[in-house]
N, C-alpha and C positions, 0 to 999 in steps of 0.2 A: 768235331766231337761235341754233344751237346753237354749241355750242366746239368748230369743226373740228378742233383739236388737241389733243383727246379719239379724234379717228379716225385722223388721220395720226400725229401720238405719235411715239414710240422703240421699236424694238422690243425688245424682252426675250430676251434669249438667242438672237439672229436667228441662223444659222448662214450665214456666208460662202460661195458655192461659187466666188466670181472668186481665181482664184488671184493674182492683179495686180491693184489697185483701178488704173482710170485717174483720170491724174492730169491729164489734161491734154486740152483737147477733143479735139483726134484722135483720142487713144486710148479716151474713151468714144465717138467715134462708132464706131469699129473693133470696136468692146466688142459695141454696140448692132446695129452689122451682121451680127451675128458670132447673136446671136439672132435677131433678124428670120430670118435664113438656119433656124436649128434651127427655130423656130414657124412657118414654112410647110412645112418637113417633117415634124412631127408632124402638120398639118393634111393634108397630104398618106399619110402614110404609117403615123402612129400612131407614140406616144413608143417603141416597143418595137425599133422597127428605124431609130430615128435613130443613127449614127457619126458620130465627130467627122471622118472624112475627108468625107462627106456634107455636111457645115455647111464645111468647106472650100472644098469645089467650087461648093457656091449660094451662098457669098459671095464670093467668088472670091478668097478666101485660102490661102495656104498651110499645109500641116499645122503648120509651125512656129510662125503665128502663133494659131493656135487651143490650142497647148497653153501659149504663155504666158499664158491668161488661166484655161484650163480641165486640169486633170490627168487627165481624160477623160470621156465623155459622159455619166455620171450626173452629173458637174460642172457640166455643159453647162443638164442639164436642171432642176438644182438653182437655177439663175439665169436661168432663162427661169422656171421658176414663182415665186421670189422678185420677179420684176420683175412679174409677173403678178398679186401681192399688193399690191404698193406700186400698180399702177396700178389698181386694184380702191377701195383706200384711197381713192387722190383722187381716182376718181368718185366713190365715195359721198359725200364731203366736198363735195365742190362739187355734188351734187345735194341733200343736208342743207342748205346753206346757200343754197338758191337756192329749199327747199321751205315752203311753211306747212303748220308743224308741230303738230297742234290737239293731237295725245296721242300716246301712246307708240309705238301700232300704225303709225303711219305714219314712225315711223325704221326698223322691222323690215320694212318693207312696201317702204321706199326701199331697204334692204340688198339685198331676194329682188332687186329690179326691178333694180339696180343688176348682178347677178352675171347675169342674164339675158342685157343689155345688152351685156356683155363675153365671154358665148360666143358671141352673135352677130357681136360684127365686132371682135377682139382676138384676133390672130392666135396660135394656141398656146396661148390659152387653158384649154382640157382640161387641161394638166399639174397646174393646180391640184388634182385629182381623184385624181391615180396618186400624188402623194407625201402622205405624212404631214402632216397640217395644224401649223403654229406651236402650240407652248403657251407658256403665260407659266408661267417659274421659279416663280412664288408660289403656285399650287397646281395647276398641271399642265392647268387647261380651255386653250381655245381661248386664243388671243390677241386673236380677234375679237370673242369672247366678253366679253374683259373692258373692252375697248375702246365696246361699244355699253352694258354695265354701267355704265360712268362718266356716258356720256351720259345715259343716261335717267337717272341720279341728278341729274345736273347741272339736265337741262331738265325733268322732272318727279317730280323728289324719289324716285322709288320704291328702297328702299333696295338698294345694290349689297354684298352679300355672299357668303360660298359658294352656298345656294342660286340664289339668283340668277343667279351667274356659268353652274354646273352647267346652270339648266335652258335660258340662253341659245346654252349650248355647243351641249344634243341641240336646239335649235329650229334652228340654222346647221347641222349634219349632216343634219338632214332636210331641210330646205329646197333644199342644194346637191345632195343625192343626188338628189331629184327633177329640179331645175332640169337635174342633167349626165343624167339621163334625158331629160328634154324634148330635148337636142339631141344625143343617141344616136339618136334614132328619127325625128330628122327637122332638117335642118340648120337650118329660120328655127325652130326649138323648138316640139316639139307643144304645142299651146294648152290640151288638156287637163291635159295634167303639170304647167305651168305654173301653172295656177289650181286644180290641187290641193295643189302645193307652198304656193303664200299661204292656202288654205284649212284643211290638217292643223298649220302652223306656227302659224295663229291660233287655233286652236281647243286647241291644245299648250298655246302660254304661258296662253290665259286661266283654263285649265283649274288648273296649274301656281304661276302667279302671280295669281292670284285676289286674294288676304288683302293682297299687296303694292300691285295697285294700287286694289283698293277704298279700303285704308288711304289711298295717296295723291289719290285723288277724295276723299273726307270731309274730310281736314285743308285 
């Protein structure tokens, strides 16, 4: 079984865009409605013409109550994608932990499938794709990068360092670039972009990390 909290973690340098953390469940549900509203209109309309009077209106809140949490709609949209990552996180965490893991390829395999998963029916999900992905402070790759580095150190020894981190970063840029194609060109996700994305991602690492995990099959 792997160590879910190797995926779910802390994040590192996370950038805040809730101008108000709620404190109190009302106010995360107010929070939460408040996105729901923005993720059915970027599903509707594209991140590019969502306003926060817009998330007003389909949540049926006031402009007032939308700038206490948000200082305006790239705020907006900076916390619909943050929440889009945490919930991305604990799919995969609970699909890791719920999968038999024989070797490495099938935590990268449960990642692709997992981000698939959540363009299909995780409302506003796309935002993931228009902002800047997380890096980790310690040397600038992905954040999810270094997060699936731990794990396969963890559950099959293969050593987690710069290279490692690096070439798990470009396998998650390829993968995701393909995957937000698959559902560019067709809403249940074209099946060929799909199974070229797990196809060009595994043929990357093994190409890539070759000598690591050989090393780690021998010992």
């Amino acid at each position: 079984m792997p160590n879910i909290d190797l995926i779910l973690g802390t994040d590192h340098g996370r950038r805040r865009s809730v101008r108000t953390e709620p404190t109190q469940r009302r106010s995360t549900q107010r929070l939460d409605a408040l996105l729901d509203a923005a993720a059915e209109i970027v599903d509707e309309l594209g991140f590019e013409r969502l306003t926060t009077q817009m998330v007003a209106e389909r949540a049926g809140a006031s402009i007032g109550t939308v700038y206490r949490y948000f200082p305006d709609r790239v705020a907006v949209l900076h916390a619909l994608r943050e929440r889009s990552v945490r919930r991305y996180r604990e799919r995969l965490a609970e699909a890791l932990e719920q999968a038999e893991l024989a070797d490495w390829w099938n935590v990268i395999d449960a990642a692709l499938a997992v981000c698939a998963e959540l363009y299909r029916d995780e409302p506003g999900f796309t935002v993931i794709h228009a902002a800047p992905r997380e890096l980790s402070e310690r040397d600038g790759e992905a954040e999810i990068a270094h997060r699936l580095a731990l794990l396969l150190e963890h559950d099959f020894g293969i050593r987690n360092d710069a290279e490692t981190r690096f070439r798990l970063g470009i396998a998650v840029e390829i993968g995701e670039a393909l995957i937000h194609r698959a559902f560019a060109r067709d809403a249940a996700g074209d099946v060929r972009y799909l199974d070229e994305a797990r196809r060009v991602v595994r043929v990357y690492l093994d190409e890539h990390l070759a000598d690591r995990i050989a090393a780690t099959t021998a010992a």
